[in-house]
Rosetta silent file (secondary structure, phi, psi, omega in degrees, C-alpha in Angstrom):
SEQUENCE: XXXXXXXXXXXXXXXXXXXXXXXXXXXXXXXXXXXXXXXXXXXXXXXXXXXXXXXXXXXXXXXXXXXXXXXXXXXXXXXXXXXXXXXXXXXXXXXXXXXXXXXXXXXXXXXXXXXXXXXXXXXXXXXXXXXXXXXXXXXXXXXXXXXXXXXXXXXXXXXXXXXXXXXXXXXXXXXXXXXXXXXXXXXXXXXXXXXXXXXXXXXXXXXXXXXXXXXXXXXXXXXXX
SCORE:     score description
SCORE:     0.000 S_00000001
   1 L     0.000  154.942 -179.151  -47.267  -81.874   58.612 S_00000001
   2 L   -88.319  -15.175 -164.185  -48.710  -79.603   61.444 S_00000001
   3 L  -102.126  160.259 -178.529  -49.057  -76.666   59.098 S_00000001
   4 L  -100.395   52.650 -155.218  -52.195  -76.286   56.885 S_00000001
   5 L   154.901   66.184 -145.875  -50.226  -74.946   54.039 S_00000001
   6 L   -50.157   24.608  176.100  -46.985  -73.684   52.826 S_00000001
   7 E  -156.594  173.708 -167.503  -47.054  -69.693   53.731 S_00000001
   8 E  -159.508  141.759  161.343  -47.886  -68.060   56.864 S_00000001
   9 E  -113.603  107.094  171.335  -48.819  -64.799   57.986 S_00000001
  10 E  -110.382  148.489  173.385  -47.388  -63.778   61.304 S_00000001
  11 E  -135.196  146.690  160.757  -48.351  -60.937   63.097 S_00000001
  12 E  -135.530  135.077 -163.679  -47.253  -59.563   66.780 S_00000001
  13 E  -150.028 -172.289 -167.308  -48.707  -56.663   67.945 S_00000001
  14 E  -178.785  110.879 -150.255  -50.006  -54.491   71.254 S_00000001
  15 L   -91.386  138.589  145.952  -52.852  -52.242   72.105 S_00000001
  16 L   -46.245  173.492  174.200  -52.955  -49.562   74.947 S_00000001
  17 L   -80.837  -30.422 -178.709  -54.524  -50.942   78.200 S_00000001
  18 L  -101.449   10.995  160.054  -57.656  -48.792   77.428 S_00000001
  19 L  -115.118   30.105  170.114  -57.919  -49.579   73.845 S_00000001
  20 H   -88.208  -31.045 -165.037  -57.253  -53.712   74.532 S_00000001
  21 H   -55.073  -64.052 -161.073  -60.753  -54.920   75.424 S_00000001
  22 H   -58.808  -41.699  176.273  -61.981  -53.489   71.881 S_00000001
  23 H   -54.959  -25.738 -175.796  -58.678  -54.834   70.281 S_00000001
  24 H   -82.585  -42.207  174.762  -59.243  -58.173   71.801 S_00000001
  25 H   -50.220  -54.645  158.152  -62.800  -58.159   70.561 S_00000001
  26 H   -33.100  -43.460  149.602  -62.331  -57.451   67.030 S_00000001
  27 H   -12.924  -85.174  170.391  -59.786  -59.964   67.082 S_00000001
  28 H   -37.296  -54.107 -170.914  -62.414  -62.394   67.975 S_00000001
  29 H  -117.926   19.958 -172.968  -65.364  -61.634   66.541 S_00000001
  30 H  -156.424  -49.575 -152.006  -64.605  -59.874   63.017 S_00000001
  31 H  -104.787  -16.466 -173.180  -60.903  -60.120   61.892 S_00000001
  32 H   -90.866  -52.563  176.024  -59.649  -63.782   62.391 S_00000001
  33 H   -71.794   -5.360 -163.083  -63.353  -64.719   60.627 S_00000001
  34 H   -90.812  -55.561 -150.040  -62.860  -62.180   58.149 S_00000001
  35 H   -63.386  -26.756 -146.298  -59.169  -63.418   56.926 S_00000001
  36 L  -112.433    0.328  171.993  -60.051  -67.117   57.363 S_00000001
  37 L  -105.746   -1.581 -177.251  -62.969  -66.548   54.441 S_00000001
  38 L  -102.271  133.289 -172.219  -60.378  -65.938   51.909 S_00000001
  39 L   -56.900  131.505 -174.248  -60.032  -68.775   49.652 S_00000001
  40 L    68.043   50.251  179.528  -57.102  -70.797   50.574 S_00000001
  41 E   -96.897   99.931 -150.470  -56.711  -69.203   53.723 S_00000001
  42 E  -118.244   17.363  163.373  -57.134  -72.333   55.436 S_00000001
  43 E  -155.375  158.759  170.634  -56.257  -71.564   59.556 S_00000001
  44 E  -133.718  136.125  139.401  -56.159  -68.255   61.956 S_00000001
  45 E  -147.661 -175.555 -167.306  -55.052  -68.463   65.545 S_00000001
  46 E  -152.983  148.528 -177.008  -54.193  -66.240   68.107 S_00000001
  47 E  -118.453  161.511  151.122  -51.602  -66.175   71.122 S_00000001
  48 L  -164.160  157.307 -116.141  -50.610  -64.161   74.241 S_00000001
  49 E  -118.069  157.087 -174.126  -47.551  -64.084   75.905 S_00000001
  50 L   -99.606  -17.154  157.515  -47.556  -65.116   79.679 S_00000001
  51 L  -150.513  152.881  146.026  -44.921  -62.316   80.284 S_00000001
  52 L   120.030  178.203  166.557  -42.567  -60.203   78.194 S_00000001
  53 L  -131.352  173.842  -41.020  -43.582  -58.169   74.624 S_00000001
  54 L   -25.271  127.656  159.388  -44.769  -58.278   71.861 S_00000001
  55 L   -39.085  -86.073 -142.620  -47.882  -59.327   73.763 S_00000001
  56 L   -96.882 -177.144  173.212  -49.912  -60.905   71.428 S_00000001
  57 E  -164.305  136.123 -171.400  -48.909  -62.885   68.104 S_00000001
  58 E  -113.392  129.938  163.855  -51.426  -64.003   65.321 S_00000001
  59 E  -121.414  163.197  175.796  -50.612  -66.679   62.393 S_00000001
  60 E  -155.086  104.092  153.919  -52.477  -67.195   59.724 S_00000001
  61 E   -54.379  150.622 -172.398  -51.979  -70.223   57.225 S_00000001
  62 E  -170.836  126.236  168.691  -52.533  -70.139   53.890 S_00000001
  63 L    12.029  -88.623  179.672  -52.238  -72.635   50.529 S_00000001
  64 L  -125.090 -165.901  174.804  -49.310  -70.823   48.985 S_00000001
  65 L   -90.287  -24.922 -163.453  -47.698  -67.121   49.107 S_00000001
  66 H   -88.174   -8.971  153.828  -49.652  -66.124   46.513 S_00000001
  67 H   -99.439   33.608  155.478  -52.738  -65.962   48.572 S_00000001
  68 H  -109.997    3.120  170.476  -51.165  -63.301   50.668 S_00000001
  69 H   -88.548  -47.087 -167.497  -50.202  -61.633   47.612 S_00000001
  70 L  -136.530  143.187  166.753  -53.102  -61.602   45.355 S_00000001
  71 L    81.203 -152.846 -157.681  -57.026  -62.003   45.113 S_00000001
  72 H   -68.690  -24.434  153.372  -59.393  -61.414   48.431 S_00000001
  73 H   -48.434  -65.184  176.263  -56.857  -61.304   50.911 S_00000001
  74 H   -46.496  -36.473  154.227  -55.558  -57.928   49.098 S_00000001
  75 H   -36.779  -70.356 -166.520  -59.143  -56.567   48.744 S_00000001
  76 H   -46.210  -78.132 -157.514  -59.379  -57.196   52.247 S_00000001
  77 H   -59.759  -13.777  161.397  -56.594  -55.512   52.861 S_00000001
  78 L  -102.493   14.418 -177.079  -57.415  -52.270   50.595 S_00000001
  79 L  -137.525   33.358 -168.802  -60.589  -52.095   51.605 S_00000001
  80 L   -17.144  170.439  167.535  -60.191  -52.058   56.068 S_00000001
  81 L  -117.823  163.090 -179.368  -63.461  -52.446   57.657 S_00000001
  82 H   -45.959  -56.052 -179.161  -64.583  -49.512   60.043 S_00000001
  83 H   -44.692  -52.489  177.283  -63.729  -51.606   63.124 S_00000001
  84 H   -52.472  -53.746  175.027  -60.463  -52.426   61.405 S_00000001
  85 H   -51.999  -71.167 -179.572  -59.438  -48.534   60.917 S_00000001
  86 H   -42.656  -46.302 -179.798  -59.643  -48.227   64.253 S_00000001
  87 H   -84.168  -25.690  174.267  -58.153  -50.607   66.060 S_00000001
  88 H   -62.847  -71.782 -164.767  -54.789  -50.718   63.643 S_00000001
  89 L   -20.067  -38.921 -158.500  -54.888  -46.846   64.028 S_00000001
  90 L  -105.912    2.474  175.210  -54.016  -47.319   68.085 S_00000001
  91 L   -42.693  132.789  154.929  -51.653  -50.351   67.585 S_00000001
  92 L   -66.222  -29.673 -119.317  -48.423  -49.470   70.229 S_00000001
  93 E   174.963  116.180 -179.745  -46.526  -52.255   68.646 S_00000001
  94 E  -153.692  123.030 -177.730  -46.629  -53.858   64.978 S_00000001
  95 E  -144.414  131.315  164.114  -44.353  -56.619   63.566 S_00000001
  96 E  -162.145  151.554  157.522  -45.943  -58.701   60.808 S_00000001
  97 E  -143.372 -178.919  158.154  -44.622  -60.532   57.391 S_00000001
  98 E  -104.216  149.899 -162.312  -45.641  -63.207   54.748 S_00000001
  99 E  -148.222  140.639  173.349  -43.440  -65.631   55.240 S_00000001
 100 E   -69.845  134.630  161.518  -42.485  -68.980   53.011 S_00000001
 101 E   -82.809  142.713 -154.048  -42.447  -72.532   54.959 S_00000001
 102 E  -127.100  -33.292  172.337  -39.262  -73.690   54.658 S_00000001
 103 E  -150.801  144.785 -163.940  -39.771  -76.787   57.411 S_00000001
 104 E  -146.258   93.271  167.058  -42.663  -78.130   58.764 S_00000001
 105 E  -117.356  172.647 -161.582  -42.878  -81.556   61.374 S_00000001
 106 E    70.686 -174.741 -173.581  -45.383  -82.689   63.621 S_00000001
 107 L  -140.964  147.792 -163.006  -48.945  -83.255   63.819 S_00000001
 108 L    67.784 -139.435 -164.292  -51.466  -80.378   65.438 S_00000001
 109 L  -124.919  162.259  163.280  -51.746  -77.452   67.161 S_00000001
 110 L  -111.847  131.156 -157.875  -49.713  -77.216   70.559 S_00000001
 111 L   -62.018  -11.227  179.253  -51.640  -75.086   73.626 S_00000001
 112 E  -138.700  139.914  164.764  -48.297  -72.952   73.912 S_00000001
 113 E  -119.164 -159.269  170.730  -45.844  -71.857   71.358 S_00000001
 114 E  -164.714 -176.973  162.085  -43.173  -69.745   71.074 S_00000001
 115 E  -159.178 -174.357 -161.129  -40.303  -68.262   67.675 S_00000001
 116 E  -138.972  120.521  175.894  -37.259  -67.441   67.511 S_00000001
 117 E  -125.352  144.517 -170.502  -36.464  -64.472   65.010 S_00000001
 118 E  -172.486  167.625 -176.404  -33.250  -63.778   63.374 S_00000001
 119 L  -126.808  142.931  174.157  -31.683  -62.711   59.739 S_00000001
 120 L   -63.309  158.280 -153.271  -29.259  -64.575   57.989 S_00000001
 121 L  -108.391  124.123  133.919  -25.361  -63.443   58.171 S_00000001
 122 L    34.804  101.600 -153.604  -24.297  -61.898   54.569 S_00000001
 123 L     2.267   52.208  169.483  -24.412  -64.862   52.263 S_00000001
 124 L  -115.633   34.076 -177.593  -25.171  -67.909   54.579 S_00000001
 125 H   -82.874   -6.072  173.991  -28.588  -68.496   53.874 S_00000001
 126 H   -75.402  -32.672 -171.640  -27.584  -71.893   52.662 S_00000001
 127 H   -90.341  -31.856  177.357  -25.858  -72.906   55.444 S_00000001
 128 H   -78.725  -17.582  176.422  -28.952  -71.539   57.888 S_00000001
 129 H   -67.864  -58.980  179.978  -30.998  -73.356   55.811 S_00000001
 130 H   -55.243  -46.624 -178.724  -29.549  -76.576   56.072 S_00000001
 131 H   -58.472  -29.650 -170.937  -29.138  -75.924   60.450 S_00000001
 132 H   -60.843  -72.957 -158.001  -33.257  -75.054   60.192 S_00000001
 133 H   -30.766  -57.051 -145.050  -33.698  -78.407   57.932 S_00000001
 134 H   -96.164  -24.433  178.656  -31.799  -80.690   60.416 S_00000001
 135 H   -68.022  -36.161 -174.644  -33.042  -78.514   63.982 S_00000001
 136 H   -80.436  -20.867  171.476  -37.201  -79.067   63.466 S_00000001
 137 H   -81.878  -22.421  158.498  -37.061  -82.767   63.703 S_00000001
 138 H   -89.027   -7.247  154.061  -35.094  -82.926   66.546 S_00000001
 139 H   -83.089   15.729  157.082  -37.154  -80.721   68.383 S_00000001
 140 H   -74.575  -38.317 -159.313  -40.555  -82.475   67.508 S_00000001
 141 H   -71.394  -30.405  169.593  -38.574  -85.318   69.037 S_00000001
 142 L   -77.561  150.272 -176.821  -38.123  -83.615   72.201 S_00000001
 143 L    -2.960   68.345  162.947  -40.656  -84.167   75.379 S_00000001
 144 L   111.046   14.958  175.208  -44.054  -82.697   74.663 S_00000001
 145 L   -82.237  129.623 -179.386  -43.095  -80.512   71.529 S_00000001
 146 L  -108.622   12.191  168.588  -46.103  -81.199   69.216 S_00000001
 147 E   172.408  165.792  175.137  -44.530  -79.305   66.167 S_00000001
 148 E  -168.001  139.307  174.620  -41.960  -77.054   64.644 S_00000001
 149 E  -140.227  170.275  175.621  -41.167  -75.070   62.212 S_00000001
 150 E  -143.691  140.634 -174.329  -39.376  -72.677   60.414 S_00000001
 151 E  -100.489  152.039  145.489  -40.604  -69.315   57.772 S_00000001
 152 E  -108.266  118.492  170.259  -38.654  -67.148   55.531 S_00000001
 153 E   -31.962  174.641  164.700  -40.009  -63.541   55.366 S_00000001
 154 L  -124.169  159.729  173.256  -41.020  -62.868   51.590 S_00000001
 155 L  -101.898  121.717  167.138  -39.984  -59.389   49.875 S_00000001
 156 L   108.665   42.038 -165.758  -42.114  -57.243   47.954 S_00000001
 157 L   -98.336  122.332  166.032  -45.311  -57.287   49.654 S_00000001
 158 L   -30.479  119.478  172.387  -47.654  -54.264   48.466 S_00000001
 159 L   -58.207 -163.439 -173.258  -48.562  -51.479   50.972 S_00000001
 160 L   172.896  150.713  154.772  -52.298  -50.888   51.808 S_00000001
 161 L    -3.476  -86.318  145.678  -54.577  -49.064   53.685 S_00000001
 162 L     4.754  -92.041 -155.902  -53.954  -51.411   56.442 S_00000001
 163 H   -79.921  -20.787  125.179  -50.463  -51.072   57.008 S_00000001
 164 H   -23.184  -32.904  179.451  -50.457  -47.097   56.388 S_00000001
 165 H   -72.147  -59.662 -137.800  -52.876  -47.187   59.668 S_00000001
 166 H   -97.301  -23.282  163.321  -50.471  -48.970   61.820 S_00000001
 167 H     7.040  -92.137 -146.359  -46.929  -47.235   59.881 S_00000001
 168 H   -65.678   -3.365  154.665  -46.319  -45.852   63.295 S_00000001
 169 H  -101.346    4.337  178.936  -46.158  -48.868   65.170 S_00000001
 170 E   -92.382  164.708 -157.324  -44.296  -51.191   63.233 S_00000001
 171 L   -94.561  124.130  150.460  -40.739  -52.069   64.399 S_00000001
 172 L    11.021  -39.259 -158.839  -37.605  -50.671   62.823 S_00000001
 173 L  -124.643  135.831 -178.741  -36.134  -53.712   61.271 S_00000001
 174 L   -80.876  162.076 -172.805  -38.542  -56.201   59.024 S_00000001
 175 L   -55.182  119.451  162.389  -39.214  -60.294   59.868 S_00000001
 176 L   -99.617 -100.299 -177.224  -36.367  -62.575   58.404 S_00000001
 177 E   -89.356  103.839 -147.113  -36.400  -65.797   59.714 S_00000001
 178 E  -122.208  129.222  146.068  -38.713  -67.083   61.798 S_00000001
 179 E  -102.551  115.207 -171.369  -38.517  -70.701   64.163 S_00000001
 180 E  -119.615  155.956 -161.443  -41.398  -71.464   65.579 S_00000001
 181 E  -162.672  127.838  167.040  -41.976  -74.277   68.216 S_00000001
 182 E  -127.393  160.247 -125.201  -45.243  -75.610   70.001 S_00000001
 183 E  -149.211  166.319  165.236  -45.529  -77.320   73.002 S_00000001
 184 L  -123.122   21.106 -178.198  -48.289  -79.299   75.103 S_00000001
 185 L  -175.532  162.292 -179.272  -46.718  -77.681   78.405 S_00000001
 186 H   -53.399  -51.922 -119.021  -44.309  -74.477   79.509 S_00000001
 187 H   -91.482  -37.283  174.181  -41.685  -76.194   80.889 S_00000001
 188 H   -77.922   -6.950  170.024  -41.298  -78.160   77.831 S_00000001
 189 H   -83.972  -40.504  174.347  -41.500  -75.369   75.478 S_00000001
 190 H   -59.518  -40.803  171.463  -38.852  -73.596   77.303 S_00000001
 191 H   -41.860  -43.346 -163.594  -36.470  -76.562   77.460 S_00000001
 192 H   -93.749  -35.492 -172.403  -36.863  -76.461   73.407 S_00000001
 193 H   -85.287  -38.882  157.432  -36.413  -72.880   72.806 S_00000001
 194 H   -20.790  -56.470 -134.789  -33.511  -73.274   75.394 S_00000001
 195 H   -93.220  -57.066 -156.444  -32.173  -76.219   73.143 S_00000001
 196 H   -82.700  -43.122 -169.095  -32.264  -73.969   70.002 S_00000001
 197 L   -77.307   -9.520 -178.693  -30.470  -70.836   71.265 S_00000001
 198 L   -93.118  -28.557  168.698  -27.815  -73.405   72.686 S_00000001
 199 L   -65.109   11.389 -161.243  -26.966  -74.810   69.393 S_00000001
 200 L    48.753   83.780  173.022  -25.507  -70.952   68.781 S_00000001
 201 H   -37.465  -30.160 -172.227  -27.321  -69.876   66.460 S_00000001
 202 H   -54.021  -62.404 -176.431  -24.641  -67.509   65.304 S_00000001
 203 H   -62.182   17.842  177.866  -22.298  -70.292   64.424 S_00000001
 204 H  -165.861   37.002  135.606  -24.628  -71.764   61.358 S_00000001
 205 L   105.743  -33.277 -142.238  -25.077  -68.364   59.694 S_00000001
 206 L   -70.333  156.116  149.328  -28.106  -66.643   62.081 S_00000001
 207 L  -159.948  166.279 -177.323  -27.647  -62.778   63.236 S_00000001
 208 L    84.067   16.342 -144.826  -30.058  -60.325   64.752 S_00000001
 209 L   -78.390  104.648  149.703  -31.411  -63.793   67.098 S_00000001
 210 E  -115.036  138.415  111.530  -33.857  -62.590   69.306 S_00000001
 211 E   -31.165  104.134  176.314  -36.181  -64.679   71.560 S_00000001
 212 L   -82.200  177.888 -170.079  -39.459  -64.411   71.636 S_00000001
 213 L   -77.221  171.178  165.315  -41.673  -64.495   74.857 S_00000001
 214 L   -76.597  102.884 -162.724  -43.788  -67.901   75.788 S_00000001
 215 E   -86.230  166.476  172.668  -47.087  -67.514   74.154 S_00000001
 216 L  -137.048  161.289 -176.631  -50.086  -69.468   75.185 S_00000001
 217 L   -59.183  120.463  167.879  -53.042  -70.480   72.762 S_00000001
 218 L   -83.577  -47.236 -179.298  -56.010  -68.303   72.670 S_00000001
 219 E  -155.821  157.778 -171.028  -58.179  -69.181   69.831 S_00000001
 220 L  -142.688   81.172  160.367  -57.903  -71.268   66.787 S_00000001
 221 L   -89.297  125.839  164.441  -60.245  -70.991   63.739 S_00000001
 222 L   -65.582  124.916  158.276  -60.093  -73.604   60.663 S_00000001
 223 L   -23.275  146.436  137.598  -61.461  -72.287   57.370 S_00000001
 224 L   -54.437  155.200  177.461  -64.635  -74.078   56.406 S_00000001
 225 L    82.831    0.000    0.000  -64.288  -76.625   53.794 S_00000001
């Protein structure tokens, strides 16, 4: 499987222009190393979009759900670091969930990704499930896609510190369903996000469907160990 793990943390967010240098730094050198120390945290990377919002978009892999629920992640997350107050404080733009893997194919990381976000239509999650199931293998199969996948948000996730900074930037409606698709080139990552939005999403249960922008790989750390 390309993922290191069966949960995911996604986050997409966006900085002023005169608070991004410090946003990108922290990024870099404190928050991706911090998150990526909690046991069975086991990958951080980080994207940014070649046009289009949310700018940037962060995953984070992890074991199971329950270490985004419980133990040192949550510490982390009730305890901010100074750097951390700050830079959440000036987030423009905050979308993040924990999210269950539901499908997983391929093998690595691809230098560009993209997702697809959408909520299931009134009791069809069975039916979206099954279009997800049967959609990531053929689009590993197409031209230069090096994985794909697809999350369910999870429910009940604790508040914190954390997410009390940033309250005033997060986005109106929370993360359902997430398709994500990586690429070793643009043209073929568009063609596949193309591909997916063509099967009508609509018609196998999906609603809210947005398209996200084309992200391209920034940084990648693996856990030690």
């Amino acid at each position: 499987m390309a993922l290191l793990g069966k949960a995911i943390l996604g986050v997409w967010n966006e900085a002023a222009p005169a608070d991004e240098a410090d946003f990108n730094d922290w990024y870099l050198r404190e928050h991706i190393i911090e998150r990526t120390a909690v046991p069975g945290m086991t990958r951080g990377r980080r994207y940014r979009a070649l046009e289009g919002s949310p700018k940037y978009m962060a995953l984070y892999e992890a074991l199971t759900l329950d270490v985004l629920t419980t133990g040192a992640y949550r510490v982390q997350l009730d305890n901010p670091t100074e750097w951390t107050k700050r830079v959440t404080s000036r987030f423009t733009f905050m979308r993040r969930a924990i999210c269950n893997v539901i499908a997983d194919e391929g093998q690595g990381i691809g230098g560009f990704a993209t997702v697809v976000h959408f909520h299931p239509a009134p009791g069809a999650e069975a039916k979206l499930r099954a279009w997800a199931e049967r959609l990531i293998p053929e689009l590993v199969g197409m031209t230069q896609i090096a994985a794909a996948h697809c999350w369910v948000g999870a429910e009940g996730e604790p508040a914190s510190p954390t997410s009390e900074l940033s309250a005033r930037a997060v986005s109106d409606k929370p993360v359902g369903w997430v398709l994500a698709i990586e690429a070793g080139d643009l043209i073929s990552l568009s063609a596949a996000r193309d591909a997916v939005l063509a099967t009508n999403p609509d018609s196998h249960g999906a609603q809210d469907v947005r398209a996200y922008p084309l992200y391209q790989l920034l940084y990648v750390l693996t856990a030690a160990g």
